[in-house]
SEDOZA-450758 format. One record per residue (C-alpha): residue number from 1; residue in one letter; x, y, z. Coordinates in nm, 2 decimals. Example, Ala and Ser with C-alpha at 12.3 -4.5 7.8 and 13.67 -1.06 7.14 Angstrom:
<atom><nr>1</nr><rest>A</rest><x>1.23</x><y>-0.45</y><z>0.78</z></atom>
<atom><nr>2</nr><rest>S</rest><x>1.37</x><y>-0.11</y><z>0.71</z></atom>
! end
This chain:
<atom><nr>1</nr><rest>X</rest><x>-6.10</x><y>6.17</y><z>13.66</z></atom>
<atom><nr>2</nr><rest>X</rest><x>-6.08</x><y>5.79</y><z>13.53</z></atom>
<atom><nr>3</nr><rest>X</rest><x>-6.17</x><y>5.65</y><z>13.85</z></atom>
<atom><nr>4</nr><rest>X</rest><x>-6.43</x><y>5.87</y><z>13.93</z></atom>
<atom><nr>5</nr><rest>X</rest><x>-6.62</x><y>5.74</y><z>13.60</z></atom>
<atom><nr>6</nr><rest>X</rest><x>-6.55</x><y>5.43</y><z>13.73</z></atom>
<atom><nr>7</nr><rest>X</rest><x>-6.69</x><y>5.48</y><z>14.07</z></atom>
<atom><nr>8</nr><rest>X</rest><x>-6.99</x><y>5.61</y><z>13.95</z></atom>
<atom><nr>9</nr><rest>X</rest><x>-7.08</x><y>5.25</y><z>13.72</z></atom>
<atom><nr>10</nr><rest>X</rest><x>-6.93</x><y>5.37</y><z>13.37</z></atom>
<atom><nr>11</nr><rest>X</rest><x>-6.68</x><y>5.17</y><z>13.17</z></atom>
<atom><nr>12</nr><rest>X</rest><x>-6.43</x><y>5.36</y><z>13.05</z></atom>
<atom><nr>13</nr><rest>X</rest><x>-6.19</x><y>5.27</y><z>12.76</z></atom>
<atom><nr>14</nr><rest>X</rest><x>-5.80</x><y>5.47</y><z>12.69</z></atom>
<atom><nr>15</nr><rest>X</rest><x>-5.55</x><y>5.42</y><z>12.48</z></atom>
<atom><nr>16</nr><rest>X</rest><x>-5.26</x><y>5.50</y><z>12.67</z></atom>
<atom><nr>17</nr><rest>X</rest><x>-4.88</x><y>5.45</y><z>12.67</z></atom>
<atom><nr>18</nr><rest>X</rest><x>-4.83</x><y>5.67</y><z>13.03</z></atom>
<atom><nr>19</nr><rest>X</rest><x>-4.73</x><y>5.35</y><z>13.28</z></atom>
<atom><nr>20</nr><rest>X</rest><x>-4.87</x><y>5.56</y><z>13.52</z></atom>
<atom><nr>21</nr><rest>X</rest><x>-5.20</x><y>5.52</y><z>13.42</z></atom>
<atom><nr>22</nr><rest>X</rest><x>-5.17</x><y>5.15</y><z>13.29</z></atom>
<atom><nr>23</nr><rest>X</rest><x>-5.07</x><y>5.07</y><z>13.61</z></atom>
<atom><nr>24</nr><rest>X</rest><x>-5.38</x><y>5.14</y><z>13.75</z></atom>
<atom><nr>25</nr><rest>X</rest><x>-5.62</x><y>4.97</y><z>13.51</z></atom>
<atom><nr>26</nr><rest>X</rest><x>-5.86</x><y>4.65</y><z>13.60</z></atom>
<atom><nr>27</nr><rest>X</rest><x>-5.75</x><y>4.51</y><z>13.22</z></atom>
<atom><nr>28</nr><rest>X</rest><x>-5.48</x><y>4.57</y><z>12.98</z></atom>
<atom><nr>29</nr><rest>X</rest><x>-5.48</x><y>4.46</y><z>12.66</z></atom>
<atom><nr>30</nr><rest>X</rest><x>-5.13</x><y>4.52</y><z>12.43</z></atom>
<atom><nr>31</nr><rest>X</rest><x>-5.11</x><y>4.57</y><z>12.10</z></atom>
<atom><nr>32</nr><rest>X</rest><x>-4.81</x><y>4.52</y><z>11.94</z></atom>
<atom><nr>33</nr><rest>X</rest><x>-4.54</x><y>4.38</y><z>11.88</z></atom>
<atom><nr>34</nr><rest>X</rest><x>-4.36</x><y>4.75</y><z>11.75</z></atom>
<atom><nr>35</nr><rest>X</rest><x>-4.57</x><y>5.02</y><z>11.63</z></atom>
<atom><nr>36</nr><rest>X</rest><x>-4.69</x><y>5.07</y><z>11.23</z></atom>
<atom><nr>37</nr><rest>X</rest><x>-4.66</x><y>4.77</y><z>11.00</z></atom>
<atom><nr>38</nr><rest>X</rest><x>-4.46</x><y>4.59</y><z>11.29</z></atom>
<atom><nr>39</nr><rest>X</rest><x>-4.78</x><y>4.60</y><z>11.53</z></atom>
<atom><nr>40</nr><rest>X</rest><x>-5.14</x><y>4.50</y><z>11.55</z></atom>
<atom><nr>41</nr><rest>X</rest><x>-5.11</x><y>4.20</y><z>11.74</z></atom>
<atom><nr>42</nr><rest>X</rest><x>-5.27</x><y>4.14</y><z>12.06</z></atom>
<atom><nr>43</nr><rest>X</rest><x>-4.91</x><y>4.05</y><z>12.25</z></atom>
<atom><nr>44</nr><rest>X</rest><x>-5.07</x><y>4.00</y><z>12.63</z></atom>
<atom><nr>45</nr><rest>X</rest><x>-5.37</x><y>4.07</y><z>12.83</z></atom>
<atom><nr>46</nr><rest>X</rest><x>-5.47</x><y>4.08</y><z>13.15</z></atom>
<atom><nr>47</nr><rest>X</rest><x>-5.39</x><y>4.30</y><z>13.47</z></atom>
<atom><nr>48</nr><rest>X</rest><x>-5.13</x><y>4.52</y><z>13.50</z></atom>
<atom><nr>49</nr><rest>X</rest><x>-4.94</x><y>4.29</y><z>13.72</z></atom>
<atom><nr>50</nr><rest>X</rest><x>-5.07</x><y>4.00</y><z>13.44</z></atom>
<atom><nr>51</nr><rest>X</rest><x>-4.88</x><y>4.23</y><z>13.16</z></atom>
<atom><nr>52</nr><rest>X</rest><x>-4.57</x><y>4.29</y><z>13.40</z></atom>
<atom><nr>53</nr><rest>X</rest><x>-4.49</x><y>3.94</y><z>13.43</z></atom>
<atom><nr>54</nr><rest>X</rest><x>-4.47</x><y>3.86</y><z>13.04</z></atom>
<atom><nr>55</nr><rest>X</rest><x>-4.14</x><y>3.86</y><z>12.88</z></atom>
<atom><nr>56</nr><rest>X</rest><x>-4.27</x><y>3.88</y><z>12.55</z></atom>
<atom><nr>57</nr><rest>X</rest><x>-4.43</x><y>4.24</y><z>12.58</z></atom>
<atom><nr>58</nr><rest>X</rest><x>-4.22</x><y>4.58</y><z>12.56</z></atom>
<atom><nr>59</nr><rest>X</rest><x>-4.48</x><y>4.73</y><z>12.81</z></atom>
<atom><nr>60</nr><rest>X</rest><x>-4.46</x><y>4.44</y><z>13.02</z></atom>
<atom><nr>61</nr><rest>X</rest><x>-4.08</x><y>4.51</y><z>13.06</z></atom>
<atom><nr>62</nr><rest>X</rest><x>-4.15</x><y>4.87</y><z>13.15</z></atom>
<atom><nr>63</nr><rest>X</rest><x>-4.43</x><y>4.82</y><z>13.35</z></atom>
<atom><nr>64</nr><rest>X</rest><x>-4.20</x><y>4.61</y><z>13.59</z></atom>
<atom><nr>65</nr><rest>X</rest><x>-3.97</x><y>4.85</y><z>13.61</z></atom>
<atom><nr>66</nr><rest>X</rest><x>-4.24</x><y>5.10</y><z>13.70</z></atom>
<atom><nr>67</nr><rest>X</rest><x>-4.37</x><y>4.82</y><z>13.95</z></atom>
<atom><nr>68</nr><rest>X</rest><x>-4.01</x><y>4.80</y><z>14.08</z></atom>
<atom><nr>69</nr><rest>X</rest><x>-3.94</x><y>5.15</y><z>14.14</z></atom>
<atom><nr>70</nr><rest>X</rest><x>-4.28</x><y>5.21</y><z>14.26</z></atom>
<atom><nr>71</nr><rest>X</rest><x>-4.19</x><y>4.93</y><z>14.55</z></atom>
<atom><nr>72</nr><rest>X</rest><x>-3.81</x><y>5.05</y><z>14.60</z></atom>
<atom><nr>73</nr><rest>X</rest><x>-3.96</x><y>5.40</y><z>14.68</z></atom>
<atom><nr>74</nr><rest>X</rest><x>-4.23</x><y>5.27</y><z>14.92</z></atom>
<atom><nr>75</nr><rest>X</rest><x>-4.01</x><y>5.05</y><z>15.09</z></atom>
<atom><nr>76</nr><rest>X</rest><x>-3.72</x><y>5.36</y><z>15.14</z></atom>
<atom><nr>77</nr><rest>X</rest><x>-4.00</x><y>5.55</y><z>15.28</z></atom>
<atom><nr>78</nr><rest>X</rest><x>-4.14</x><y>5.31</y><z>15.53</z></atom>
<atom><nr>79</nr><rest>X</rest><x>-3.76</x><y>5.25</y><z>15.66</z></atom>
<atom><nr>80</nr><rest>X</rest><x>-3.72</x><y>5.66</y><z>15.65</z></atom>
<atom><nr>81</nr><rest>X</rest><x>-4.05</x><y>5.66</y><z>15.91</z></atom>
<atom><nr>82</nr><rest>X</rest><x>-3.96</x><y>5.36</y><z>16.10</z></atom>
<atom><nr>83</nr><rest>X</rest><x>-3.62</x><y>5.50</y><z>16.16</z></atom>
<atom><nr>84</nr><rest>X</rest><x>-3.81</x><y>5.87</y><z>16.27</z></atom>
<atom><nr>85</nr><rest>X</rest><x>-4.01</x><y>5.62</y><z>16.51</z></atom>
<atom><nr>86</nr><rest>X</rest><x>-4.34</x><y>5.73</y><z>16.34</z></atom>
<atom><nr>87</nr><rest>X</rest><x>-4.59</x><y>5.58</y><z>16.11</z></atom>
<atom><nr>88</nr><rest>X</rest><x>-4.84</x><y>5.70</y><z>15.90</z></atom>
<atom><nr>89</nr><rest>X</rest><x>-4.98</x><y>5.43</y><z>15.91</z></atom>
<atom><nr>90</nr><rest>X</rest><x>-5.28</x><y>5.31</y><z>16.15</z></atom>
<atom><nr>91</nr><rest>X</rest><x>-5.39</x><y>5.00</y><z>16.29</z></atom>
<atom><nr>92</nr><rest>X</rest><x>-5.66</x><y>4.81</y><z>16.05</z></atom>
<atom><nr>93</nr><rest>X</rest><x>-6.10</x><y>4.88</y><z>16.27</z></atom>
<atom><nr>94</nr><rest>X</rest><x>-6.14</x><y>4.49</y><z>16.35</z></atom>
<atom><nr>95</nr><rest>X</rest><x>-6.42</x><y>4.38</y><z>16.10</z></atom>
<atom><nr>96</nr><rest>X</rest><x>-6.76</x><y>4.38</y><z>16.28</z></atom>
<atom><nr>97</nr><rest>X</rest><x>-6.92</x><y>4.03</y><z>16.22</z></atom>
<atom><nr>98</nr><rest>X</rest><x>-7.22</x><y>4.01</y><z>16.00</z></atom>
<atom><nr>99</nr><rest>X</rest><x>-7.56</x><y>3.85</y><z>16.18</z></atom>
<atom><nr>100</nr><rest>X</rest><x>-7.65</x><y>3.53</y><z>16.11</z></atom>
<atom><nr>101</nr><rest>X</rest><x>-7.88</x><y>3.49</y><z>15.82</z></atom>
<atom><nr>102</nr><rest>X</rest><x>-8.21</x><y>3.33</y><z>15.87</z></atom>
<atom><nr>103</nr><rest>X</rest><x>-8.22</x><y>3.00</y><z>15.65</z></atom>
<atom><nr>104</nr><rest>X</rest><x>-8.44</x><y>3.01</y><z>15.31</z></atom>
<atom><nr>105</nr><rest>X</rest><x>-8.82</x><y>2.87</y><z>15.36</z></atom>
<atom><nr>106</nr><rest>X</rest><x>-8.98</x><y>2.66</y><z>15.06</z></atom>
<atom><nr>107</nr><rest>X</rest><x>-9.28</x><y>2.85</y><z>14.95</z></atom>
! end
């Protein structure tokens, strides 16, 4: 449903602790460090892979993890259908090449 706003031109703002989600946004920013008293500081922002990197953010941490397991079960599935000697996957329609534009006339 997110996306689909998206798609359609609208910006859409969540506040959202599901990495699942996160891990899809264009921007992240994290508020923290803890929650209550111990929070209300901007600790990172940026993308999700942005927030994944930094060290000094809780969801950072989690978010790689999320990242790393998302990865380790792509890559066990690729070597399950490479070892069945199929693919889902398809070659890439070569890119057809734009025509030449006509150069700008002075008025």
């Amino acid at each position: 449903v997110l996306h689909s706003l998206v798609d359609t031109g609208n910006t859409v703002v969540v506040i959202e602790h599901n990495l699942d989600v996160v891990k899809t946004a264009d921007w992240v920013l994290d508020l923290g460090p803890e929650g209550g008293d111990g929070g209300g500081e901007l600790v990172a922002y940026g993308t999700p892979e942005d927030i994944a990197a930094c060290t000094d953010s809780w969801t950072g941490k989690h978010l790689a993890e999320t990242f790393r397991r998302q990865d380790e079960r792509r890559a066990a599935r690729n070597k399950r259908l490479r070892a069945e000697g199929t693919s889902k996957a398809k070659p890439a329609a070569k890119p057809k090449k734009a025509a030449a534009k006509a150069p700008a006339k002075a008025r």
